[in-house]
C-alpha positions as CSV (number, residue, x, y, z in Angstrom):
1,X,194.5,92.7,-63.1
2,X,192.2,93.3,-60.4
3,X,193.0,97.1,-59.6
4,X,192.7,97.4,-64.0
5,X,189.0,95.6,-63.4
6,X,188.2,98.0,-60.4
7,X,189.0,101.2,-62.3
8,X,187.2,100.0,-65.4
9,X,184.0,100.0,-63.5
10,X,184.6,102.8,-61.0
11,X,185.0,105.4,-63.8
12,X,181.7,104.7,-65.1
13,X,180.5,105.8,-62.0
14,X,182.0,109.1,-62.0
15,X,185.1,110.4,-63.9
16,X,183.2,109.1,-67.7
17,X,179.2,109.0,-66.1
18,X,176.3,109.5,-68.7
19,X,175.0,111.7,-69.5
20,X,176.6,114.2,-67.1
21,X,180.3,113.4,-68.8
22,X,180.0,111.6,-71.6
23,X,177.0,113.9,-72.9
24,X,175.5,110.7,-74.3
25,X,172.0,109.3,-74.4
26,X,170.3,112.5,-73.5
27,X,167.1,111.9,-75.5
28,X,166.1,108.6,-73.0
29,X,167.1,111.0,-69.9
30,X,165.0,114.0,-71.0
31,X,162.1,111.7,-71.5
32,X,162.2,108.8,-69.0
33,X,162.9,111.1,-66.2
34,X,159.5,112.0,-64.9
35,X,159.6,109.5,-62.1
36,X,162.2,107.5,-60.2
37,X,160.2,104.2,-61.4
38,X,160.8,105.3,-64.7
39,X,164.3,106.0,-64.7
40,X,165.4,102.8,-62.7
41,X,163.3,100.4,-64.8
42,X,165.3,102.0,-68.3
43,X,168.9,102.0,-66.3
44,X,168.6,98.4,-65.5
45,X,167.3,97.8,-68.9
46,X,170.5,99.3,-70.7
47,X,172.9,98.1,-67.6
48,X,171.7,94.2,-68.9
49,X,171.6,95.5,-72.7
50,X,175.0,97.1,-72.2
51,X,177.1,94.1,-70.5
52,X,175.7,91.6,-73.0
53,X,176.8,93.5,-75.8
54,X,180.0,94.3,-74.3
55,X,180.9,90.7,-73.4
56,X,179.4,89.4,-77.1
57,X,181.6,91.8,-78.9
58,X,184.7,91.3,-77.0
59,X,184.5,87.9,-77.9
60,X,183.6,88.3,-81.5
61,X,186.3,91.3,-81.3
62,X,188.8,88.7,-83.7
63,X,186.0,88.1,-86.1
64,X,184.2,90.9,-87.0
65,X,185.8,92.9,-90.3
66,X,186.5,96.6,-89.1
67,X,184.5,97.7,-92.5
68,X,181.4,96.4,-91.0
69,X,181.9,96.3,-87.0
70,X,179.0,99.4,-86.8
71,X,176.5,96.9,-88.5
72,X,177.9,93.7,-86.3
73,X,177.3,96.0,-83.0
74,X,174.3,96.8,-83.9
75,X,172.8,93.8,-84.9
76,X,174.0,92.6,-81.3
77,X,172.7,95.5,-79.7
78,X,169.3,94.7,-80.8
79,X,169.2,91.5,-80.1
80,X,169.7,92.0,-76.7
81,X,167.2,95.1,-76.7
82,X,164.4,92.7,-77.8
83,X,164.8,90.0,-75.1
84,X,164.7,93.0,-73.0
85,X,161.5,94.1,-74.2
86,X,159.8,90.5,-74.4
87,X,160.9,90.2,-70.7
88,X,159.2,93.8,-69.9
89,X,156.2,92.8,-71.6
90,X,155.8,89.6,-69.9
91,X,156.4,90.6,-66.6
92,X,156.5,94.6,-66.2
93,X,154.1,95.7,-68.6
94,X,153.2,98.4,-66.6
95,X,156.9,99.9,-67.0
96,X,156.8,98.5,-70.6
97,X,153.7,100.9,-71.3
98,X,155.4,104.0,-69.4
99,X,158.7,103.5,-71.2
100,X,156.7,103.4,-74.5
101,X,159.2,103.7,-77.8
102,X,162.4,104.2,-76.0
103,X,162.9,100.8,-75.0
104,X,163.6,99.8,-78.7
105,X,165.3,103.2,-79.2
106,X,168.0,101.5,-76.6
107,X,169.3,100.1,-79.9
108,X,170.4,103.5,-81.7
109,X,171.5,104.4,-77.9
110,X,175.0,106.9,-78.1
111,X,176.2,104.6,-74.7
112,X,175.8,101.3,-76.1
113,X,177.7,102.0,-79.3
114,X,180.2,104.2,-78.2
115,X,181.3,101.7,-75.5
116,X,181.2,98.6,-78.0
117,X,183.7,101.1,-80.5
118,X,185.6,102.3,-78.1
119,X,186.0,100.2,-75.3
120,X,184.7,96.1,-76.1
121,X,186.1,96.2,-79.6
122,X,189.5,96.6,-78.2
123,X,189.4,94.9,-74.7
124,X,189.3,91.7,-73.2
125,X,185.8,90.1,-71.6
126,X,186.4,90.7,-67.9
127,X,187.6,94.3,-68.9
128,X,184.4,94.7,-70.6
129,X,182.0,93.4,-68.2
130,X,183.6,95.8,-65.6
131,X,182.8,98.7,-68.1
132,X,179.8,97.6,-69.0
133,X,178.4,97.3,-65.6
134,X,179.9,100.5,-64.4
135,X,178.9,103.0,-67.2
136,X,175.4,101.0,-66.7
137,X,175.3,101.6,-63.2
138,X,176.3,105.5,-63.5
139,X,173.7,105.6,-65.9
140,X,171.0,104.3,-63.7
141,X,172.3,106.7,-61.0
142,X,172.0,109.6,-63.4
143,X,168.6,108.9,-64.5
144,X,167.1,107.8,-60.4
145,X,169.3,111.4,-59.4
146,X,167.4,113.4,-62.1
147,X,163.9,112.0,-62.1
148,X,163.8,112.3,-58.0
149,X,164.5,115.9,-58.2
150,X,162.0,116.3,-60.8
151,X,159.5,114.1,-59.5
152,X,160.3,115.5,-56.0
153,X,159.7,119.0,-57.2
154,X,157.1,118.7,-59.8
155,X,154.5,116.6,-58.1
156,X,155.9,116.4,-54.3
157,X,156.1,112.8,-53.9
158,X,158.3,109.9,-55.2
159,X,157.2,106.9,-57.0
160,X,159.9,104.3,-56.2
161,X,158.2,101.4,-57.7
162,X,154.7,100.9,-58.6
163,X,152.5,101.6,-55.7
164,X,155.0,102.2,-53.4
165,X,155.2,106.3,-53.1
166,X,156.5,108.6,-50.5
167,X,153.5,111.3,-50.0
168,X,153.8,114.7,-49.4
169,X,157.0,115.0,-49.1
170,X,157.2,118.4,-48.2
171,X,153.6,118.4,-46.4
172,X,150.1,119.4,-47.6
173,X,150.5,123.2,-48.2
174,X,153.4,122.5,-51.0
175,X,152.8,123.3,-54.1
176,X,153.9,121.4,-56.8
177,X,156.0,123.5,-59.6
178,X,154.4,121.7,-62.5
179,X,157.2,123.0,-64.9
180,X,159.7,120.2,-63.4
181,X,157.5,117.2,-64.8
182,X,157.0,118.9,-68.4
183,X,159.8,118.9,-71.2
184,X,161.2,122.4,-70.5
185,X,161.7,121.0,-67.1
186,X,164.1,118.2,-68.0
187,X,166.4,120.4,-69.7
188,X,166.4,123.2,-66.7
189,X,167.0,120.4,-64.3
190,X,169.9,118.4,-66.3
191,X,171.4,121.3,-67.1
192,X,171.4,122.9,-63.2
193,X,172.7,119.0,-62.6
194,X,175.4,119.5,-65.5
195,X,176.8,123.0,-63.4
196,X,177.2,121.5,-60.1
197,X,178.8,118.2,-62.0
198,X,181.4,120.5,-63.0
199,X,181.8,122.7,-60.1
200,X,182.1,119.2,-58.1
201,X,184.9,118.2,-60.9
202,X,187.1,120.8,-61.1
203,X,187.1,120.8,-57.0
């Protein structure tokens, strides 16, 4: 039982890790990703959004009529999306306003309902919380991984939370390549990160 919970959430950190496996909630990564801040305050968001779904659906897993289970995971998905955001607003609101629209968007979020059909529906709780937390976690990585060599690159220093920033990285004569922190940017960087993904897994 323990060696099934350990592989349930070690894959989530690398053999089935969004978006660079799965392919799944790219729009949140593409947008999120100009700063480590920003990418670890919306990974922890959907790691707590994520588990509580899993675990609510895997309980309800008996109950829910298959004609309607896409409604029911929604419905549960949102309701954890907005205690998220009422806890953002009252005590990160500075994140809350950076993160901006895709906070609720967690709700329509590829991860979230692809692990409560394919995983939560069909597993018991424990299993589910191992999942949860380990595609969460990979998440998180992927976003902090992408938005620090963005961030890194397009402005030369790293915001890790709020006020706390490592300047000048690479000294005072860099200069920034303002491409990285723009929207063409995000997709050159995910997809460089995409190639050595693969290289690294077929190795």
């Amino acid at each position: 039982m323990a060696k099934t919970l350990v592989q349930e959430f070690t894959k989530g950190l690398w053999e089935e890790i969004p978006p660079f496996r799965l392919v799944l909630g790219l729009c949140p990564t593409l947008a999120v990703t100009k700063s480590v801040e920003n990418g670890i305050g919306m990974g922890v968001a959907v790691i707590f959004v994520l588990v509580c779904s899993n675990v609510l659906i895997s309980m309800m897993r008996n109950i829910i009529p298959p004609k309607v289970r896409i409604a029911c995971f929604i419905v549960v998905i949102a309701t954890f999306v907005c205690v998220v955001e009422l806890v953002m607003q009252a005590y990160t609101y500075p994140l809350f306003l950076k993160l901006g629209i895709f906070i609720p968007l967690i709700v329509v979020n590829c991860i979230l309902l692809g692990r409560a059909e394919a995983f939560a529906f069909k597993k018991g709780v424990l299993a589910s919380i191992a999942d949860g937390f380990g595609i969460g976690i990979g998440y998180t990585i992927a976003l902090a991984m992408l938005a620090a060599f963005r961030e890194l690159f397009g402005s030369g220093n790293l915001t890790i939370w709020g006020d706390m920033k490592v300047m000048e990285v690479f000294g005072s004569s860099f200069q920034p390549f303002q491409f990285m922190v723009e929207a063409p940017g995000a997709f050159v960087c995910l997809g460089l990160m995409l190639c050595v993904m693969n290289i690294a897994g077929k190795k």
